[in-house]
C-alpha positions, 0 to 999 in steps of 0.5 A: 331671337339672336344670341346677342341680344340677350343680357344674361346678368340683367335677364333680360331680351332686348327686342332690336329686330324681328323676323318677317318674311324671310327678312330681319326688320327693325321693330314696327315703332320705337316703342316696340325696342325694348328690353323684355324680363325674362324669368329665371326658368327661361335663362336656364332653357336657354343654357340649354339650348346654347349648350345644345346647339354648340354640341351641334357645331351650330355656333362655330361657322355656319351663317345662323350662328346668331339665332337662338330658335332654328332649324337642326342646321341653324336657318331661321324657324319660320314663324308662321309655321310655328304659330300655324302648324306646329303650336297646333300639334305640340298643343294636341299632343299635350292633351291641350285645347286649340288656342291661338299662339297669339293667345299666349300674349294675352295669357301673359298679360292677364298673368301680370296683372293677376299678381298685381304689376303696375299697368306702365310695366305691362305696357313696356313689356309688350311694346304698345306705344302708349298706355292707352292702348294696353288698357284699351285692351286689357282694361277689363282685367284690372280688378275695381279697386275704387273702395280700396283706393279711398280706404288708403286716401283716408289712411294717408291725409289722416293716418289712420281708418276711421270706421263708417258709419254703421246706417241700419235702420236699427242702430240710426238715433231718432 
């Protein structure tokens, strides 16, 4: 991530490139360019970090200026040692089980969707090129919503819920 791709009013990231193998790429398709919303806690780790990091010198001449993760001398982390080695022994150090760092994407989808955002949303959110692969994928964790939806159909042509028919054996007419 680089410093110049974070928009600090709108809190957002914008994803204009990634790091792979030693190189800066452009993103896999179009739709992995995207602006990412980030929560109010992370901009202020960020202050952090920015403020840190210019204590450091790191912001003044040196070629990694732009990186907002980096080594103590500001070369890129690199990311499979990240994912392999040190997520690993950040996690037992936390008294936490092994996951898989990709399994904090999946967290933070089946997050979103436990508080109700709108799958398009999600979708943006994680670059997929097209809704069908984020609920190919992630399907399974949006709740049924079938009852409610016809509950709320009959409240917007009629305006108003209509009880149902109570059908025990015991209150039906002969």
């Amino acid at each position: 991530m680089k410093w110049q791709n974070l928009d600090w009013k709108r809190r957002q990231y914008f994803v204009k490139e990634s790091y792979y193998r030693g190189h800066f790429q452009e993103p896999k398709s179009e739709k992995s360019r995207r602006a990412i919303n980030l929560a109010p806690i992370v901009f202020n780790t960020l202050e952090r970090i920015c403020l840190k990091q210019k204590a450091n010198g790191l912001h003044e001449d040196d070629a990694y200026r732009d990186l907002i993760f980096c080594h103590a001398d500001g070369r890129p982390l690199d990311p499979d040692h990240i994912g392999k080695k040190e997520f690993h022994r950040v996690l037992k150090a936390a008294g936490m089980r092994h996951i898989r760092f990709h399994d904090l994407r999946h967290t933070y989808v089946a997050l979103l969707i436990a508080q109700g955002e709108y799958p398009k949303y999600i979708q943006h959110q994680l670059g997929h090129a097209s809704i069908q692969v984020t609920l190919d994928r992630y399907g399974h964790l949006m709740p049924e919503v079938n009852e409610q939806a016809a509950s709320r159909l009959e409240t917007q042509v009629f305006g108003l819920s209509i009880p149902a028919l109570d059908t025990r054996p015991e209150y039906q007419s002969r």
